[in-house]
DRENTORNU-951583 format. One record per residue (C-alpha): residue in three letters; chain; x, y, z. Coordinates in pm, 1 decimal. Example, Ala and Ser with C-alpha at 12.3 -4.5 7.8 and 13.67 -1.06 7.14 Angstrom:
REM DRENTORNU-951583
resn: ALA	chain: A	u: 1230.0	v: -450.0	w: 780.0
resn: SER	chain: A	u: 1367.0	v: -106.0	w: 714.0
This chain:
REM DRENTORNU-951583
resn: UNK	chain: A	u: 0.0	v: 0.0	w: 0.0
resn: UNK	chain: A	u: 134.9	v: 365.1	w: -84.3
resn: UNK	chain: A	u: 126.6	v: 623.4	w: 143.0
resn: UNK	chain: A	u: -132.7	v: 805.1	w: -101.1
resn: UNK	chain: A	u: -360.8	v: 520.0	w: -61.4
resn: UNK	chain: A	u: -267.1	v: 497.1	w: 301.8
resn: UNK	chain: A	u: -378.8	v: 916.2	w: 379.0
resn: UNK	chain: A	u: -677.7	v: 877.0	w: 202.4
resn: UNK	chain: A	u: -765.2	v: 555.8	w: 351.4
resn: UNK	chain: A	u: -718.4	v: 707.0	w: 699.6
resn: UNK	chain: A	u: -842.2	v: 1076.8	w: 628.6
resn: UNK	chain: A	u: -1212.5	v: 899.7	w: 493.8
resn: UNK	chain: A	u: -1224.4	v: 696.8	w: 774.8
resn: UNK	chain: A	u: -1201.8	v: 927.6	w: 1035.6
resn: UNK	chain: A	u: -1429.8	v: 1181.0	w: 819.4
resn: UNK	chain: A	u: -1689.1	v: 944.5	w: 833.3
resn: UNK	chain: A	u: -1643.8	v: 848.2	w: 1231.8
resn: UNK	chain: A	u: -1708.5	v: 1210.8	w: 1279.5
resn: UNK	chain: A	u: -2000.5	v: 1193.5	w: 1033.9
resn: UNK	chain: A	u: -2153.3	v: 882.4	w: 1207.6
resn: UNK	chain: A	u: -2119.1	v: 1013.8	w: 1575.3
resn: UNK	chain: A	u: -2298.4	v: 1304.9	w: 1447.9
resn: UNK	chain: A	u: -2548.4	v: 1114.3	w: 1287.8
resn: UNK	chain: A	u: -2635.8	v: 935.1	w: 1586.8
resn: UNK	chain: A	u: -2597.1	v: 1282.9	w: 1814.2
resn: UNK	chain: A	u: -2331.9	v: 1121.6	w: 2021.6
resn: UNK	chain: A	u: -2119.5	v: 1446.2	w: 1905.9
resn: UNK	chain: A	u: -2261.7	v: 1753.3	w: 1810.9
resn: UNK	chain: A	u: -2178.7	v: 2015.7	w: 1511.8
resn: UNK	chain: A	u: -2002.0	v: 2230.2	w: 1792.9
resn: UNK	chain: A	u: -1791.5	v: 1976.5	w: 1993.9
resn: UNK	chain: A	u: -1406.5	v: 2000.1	w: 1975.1
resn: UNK	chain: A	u: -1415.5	v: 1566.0	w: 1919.5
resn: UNK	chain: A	u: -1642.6	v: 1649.3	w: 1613.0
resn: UNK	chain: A	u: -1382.1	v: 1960.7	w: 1490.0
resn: UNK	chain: A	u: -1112.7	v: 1801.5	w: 1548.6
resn: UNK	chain: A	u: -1148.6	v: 1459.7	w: 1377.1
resn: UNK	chain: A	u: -1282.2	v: 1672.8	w: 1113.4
resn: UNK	chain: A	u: -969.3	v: 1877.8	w: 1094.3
resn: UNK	chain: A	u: -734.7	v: 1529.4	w: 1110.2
resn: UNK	chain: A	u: -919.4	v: 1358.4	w: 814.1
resn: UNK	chain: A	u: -947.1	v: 1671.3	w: 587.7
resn: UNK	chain: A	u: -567.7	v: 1700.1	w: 637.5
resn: UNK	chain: A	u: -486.1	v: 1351.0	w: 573.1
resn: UNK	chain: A	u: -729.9	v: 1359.6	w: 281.7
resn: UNK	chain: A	u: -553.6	v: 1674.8	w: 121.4
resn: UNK	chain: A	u: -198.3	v: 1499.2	w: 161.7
resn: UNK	chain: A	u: -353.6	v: 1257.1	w: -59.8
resn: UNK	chain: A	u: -479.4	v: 1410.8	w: -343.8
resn: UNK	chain: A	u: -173.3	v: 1697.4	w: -295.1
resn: UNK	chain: A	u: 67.7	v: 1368.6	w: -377.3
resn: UNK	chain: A	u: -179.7	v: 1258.5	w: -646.5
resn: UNK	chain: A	u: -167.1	v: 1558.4	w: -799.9
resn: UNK	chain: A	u: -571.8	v: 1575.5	w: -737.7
resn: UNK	chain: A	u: -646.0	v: 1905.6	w: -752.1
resn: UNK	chain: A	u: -1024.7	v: 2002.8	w: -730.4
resn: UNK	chain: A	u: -974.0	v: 1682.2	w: -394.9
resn: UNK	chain: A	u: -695.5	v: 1932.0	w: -287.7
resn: UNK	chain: A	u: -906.0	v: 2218.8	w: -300.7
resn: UNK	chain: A	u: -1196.4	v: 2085.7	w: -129.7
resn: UNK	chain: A	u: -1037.1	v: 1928.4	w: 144.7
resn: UNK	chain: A	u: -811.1	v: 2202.7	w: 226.6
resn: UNK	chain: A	u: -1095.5	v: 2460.8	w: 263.3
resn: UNK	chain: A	u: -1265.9	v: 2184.4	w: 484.4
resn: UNK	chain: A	u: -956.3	v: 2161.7	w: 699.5
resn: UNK	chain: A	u: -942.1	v: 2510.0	w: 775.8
resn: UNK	chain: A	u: -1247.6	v: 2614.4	w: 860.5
resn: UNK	chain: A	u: -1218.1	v: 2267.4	w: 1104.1
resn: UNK	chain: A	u: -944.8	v: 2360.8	w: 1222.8
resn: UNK	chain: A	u: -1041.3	v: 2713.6	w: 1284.0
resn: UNK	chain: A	u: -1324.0	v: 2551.2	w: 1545.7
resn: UNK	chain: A	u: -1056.0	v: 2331.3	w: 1695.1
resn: UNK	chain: A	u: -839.4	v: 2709.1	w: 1726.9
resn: UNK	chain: A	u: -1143.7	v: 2907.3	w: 1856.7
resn: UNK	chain: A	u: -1196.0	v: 2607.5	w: 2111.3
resn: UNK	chain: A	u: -886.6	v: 2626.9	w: 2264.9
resn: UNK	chain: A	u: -850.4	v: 2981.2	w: 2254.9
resn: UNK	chain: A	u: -1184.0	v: 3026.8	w: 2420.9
resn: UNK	chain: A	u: -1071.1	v: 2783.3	w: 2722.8
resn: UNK	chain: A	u: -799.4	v: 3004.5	w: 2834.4
């Protein structure tokens, strides 16, 4: 297995966790758990398609990522 296949593999996955625990309101739209998993896969996922040379994948996942990852920021920020 490449890495490629091995990001994407992972970066799904844990898109989809996040997705199901929503889905079944064990997390909500707000919780750090849901943000950050969120922010993890849509990282791994744009590693992927960067190395595959997938751009509109690319795109996608790295606008996801940051506005995930702007929560997961926000979060911690707001804590202190």
């Amino acid at each position: 297995m490449n890495i490629e296949l091995f990001l994407g593999i992972v970066g799904a996955t844990a898109i989809l966790f996040a997705f199901y625990m929503n889905q079944k309101n064990i997390w909500k739209n707000s919780s750090i758990n849901y943000d950050f998993i969120n922010f993890i896969g849509s990282v791994f996922l744009a590693i992927s398609a960067f190395i595959g040379s997938n751009w509109p994948f690319f795109v996608l996942n790295s606008v996801w990522g940051f506005f995930a990852g702007a929560d997961v920021v926000k979060f911690f920020l707001k804590k202190k």
